[in-house]
Backbone bond lengths (Angstrom), bond angles and torsions (degrees), N, CA, C in turn:
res aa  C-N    CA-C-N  psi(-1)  N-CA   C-N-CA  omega(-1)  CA-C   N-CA-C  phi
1 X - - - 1.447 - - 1.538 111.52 -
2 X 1.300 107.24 -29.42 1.346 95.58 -167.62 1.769 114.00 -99.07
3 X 1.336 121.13 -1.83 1.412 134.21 140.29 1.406 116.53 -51.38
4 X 0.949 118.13 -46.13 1.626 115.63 172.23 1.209 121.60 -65.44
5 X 1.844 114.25 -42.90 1.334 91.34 162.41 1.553 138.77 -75.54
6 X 1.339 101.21 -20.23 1.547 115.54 169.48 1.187 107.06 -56.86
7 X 1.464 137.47 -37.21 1.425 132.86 -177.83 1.638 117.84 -95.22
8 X 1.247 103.26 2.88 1.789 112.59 164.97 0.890 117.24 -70.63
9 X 2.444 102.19 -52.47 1.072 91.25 -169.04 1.844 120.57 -100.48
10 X 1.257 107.59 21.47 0.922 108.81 -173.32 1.875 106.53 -93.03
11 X 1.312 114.08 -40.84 1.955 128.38 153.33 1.476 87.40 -29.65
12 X 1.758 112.18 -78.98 1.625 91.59 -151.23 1.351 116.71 -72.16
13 X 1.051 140.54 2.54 1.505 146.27 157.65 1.554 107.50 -62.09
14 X 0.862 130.30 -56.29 1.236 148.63 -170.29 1.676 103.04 -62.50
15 X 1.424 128.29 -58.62 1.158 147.86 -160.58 1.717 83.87 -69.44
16 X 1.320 98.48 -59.73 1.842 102.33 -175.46 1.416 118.50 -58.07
17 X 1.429 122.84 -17.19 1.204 107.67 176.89 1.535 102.11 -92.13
18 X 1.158 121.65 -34.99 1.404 132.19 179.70 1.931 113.09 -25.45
19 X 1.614 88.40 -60.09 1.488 121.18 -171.46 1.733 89.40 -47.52
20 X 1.382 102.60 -81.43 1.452 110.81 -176.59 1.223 139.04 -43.10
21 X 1.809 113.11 -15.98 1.382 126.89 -149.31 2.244 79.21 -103.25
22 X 1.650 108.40 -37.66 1.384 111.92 -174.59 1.345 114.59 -78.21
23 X 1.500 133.98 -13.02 1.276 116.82 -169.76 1.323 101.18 -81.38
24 X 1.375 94.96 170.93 1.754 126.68 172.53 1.011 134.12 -54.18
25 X 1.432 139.26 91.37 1.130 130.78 -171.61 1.707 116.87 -89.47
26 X 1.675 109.80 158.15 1.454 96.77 -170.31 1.138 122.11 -71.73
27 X 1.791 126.97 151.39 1.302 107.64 170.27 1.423 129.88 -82.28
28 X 1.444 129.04 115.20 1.262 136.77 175.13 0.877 124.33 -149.25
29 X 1.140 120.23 142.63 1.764 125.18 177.80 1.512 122.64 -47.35
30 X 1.288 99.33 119.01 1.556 102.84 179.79 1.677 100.69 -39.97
31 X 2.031 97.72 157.28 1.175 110.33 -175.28 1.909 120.82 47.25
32 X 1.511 113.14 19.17 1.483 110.97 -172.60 1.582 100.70 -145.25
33 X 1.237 132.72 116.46 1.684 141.15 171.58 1.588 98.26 -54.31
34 X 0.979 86.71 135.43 2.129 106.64 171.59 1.822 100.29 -51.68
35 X 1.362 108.20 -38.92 1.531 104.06 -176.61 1.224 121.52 -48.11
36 X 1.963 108.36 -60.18 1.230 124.77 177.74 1.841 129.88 -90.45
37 X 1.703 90.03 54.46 1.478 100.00 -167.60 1.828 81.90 -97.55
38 X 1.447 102.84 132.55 1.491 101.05 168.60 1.353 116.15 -101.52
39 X 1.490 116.75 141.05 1.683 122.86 -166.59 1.650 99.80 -104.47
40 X 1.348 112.77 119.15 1.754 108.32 167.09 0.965 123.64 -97.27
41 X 1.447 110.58 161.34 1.667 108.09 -168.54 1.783 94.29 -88.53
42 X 1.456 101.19 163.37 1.234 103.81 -179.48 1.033 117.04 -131.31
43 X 1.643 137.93 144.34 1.589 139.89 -171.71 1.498 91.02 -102.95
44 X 1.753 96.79 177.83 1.335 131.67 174.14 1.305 124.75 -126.61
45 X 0.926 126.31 96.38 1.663 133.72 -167.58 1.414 92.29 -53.65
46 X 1.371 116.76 146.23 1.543 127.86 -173.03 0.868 102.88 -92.08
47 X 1.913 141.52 -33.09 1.159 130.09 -169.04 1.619 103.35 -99.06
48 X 1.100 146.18 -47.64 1.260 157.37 -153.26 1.977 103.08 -88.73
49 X 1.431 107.35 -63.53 1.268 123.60 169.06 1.543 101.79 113.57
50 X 1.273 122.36 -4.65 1.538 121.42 176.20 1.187 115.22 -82.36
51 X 1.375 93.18 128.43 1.735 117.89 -176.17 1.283 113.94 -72.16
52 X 1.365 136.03 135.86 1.598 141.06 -155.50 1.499 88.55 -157.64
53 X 1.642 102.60 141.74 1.694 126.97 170.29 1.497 100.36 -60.96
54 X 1.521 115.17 132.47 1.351 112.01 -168.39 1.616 112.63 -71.40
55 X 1.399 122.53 -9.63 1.396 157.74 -166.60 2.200 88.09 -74.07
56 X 1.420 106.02 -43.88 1.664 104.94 -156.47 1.646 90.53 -105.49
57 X 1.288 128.72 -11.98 1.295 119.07 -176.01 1.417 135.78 -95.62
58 X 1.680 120.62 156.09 1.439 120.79 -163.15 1.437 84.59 -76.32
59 X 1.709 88.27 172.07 1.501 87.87 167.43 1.399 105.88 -176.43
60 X 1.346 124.32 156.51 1.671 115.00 -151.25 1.605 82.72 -144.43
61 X 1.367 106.12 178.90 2.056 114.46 -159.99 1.582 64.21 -123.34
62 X 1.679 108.15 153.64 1.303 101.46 150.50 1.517 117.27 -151.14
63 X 1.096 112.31 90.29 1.971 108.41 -147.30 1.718 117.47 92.02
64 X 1.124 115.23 -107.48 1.489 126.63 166.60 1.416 113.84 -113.27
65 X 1.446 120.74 -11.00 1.417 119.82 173.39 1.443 133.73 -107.54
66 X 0.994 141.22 166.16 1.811 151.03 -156.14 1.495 89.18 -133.57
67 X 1.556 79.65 108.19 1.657 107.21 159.01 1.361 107.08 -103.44
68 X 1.963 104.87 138.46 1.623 112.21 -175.56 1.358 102.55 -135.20
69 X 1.453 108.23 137.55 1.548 131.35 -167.41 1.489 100.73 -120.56
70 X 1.351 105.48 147.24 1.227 109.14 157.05 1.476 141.98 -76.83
71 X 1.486 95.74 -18.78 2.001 110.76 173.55 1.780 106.54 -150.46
72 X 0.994 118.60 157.50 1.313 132.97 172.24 1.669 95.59 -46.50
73 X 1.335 118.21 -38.61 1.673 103.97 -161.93 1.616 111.94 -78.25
74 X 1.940 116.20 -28.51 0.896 96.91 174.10 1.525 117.18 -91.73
75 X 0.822 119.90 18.02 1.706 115.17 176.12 1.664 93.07 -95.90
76 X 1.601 136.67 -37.81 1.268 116.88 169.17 1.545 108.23 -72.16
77 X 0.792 133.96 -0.57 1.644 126.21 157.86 1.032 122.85 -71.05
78 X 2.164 110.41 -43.64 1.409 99.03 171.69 1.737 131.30 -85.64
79 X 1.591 101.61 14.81 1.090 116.78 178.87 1.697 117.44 -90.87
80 X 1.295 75.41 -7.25 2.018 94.36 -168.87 1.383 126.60 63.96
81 X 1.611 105.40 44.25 1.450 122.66 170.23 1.571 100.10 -114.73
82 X 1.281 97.68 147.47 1.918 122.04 -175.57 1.802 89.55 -81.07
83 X 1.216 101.58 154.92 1.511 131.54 147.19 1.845 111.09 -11.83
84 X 1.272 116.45 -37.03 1.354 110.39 -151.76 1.993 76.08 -117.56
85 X 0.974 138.27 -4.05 1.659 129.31 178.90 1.379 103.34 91.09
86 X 1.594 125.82 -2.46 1.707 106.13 168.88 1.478 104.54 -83.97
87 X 1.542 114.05 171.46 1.236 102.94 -173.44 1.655 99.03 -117.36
């Protein structure tokens, strides 16, 4: 009798860690709480069309507005300079 209970309770221990060992954990960046995940806004390069964190992007004044590129090359494209800086 008393094997049986040792082996009941040793299944439901087992079963219980099982449960716990499979659930879902949240997604967040190591070392960072799901709360304080910060979301950036993101631009669209005018010439290319790829969207970049406004945090990683070029970006030029142009009148009253901010133009944002994704690399130095396409903002000299939209400046209408070649590869080599002549225009």
């Amino acid at each position: 009798m008393f094997r049986l209970v040792l082996l009941a309770g040793i299944i439901y221990f087992l079963l219980k860690w099982l449960r716990r060992s499979t659930a879902a954990a949240p997604a967040a960046r190591p070392g960072q709480p799901a709360a304080e995940q910060k979301v950036e806004e993101m631009v669209q390069d005018p010439v290319c069309g790829t969207w970049v964190p406004i945090g990683q992007a070029i970006f030029m004044n142009e009148g009253h507005e901010r133009r944002f590129f994704c690399s130095p090359e396409c903002r000299d494209k939209y400046l209408g300079k070649g590869t080599n800086g002549q225009p």
